[in-house]
C-alpha positions in Angstrom: 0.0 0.0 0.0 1.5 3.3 -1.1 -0.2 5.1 1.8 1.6 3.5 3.9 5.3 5.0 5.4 7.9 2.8 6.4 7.7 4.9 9.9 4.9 4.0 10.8 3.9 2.6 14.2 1.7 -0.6 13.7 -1.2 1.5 15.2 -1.2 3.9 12.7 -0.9 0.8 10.0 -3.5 -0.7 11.7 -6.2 2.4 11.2 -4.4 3.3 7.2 -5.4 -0.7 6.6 -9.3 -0.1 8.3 -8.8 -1.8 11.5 -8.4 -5.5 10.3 -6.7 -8.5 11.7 -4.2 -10.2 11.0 -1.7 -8.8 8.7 2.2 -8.7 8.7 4.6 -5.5 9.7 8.1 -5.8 10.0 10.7 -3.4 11.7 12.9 -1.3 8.3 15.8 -2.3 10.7 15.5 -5.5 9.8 18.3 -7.3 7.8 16.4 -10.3 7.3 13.4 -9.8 4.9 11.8 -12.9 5.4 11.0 -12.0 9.5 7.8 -10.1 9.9 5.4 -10.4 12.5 1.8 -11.2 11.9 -0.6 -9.1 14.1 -3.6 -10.8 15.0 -5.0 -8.6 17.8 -5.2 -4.9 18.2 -6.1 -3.1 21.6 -6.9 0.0 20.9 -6.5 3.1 23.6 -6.0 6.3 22.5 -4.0 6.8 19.5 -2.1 3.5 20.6 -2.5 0.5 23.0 -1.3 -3.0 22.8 -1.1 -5.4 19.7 -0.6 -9.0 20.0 1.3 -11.4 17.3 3.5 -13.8 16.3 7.1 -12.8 15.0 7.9 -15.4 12.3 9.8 -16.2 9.3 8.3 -16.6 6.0 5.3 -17.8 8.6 6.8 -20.0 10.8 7.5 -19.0 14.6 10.6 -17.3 15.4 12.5 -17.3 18.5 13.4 -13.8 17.2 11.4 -12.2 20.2 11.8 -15.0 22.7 14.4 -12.1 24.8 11.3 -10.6 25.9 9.4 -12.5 29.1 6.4 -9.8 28.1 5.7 -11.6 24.2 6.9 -15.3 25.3 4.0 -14.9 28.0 1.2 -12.4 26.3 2.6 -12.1 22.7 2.5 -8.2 23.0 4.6 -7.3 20.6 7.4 -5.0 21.5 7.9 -1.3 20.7 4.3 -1.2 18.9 3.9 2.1 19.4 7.1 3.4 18.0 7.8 4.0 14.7 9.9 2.3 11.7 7.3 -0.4 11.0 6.6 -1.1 7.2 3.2 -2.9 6.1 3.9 -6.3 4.5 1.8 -7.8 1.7 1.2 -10.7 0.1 2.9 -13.3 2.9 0.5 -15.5 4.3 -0.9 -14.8 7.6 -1.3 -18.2 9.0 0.6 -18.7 12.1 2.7 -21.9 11.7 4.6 -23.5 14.7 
């Protein structure tokens, strides 16, 4: 989606996209291109909140955020509200383990 900046937090992905669930983000910090995360839960508050997902590559679970007690416990996805998230398309969105 052209509308769509590569700062963007996943919040404000989120709303550009029409509120749906899932899709995939991934950080532009990223080296590796087939990590993103799929979101499959959005709770809004304010002009942020929390959003819950999986962090996988090319749709398979990742370890990638397994540092954070917060995700391996809740899957709240770190540093949500904070920009330099891109909008992924076309990668499936079907969590595989």
């Amino acid at each position: 989606m052209s509308s769509i900046k590569s700062s963007d937090n996943i919040f404000s992905i989120w709303n550009r996209i029409g509120q749906i669930t899932p899709f995939a983000v991934r950080k532009t910090t990223w080296s590796n291109n087939e990590i993103y995360v799929i979101v499959q839960r959005i709770e809004p508050n304010g002009n942020y909140g929390e959003a819950f997902g999986y962090v996988t590559e090319n749709g398979v679970v990742n370890e990638y955020f397994d540092y954070n007690d917060v995700w391996r416990n809740t899957k709240k996805i770190p540093n949500a509200g904070i920009g330099r998230w891109e909008y992924v398309e076309g990668v499936s969105l079907e969590v595989r383990k």
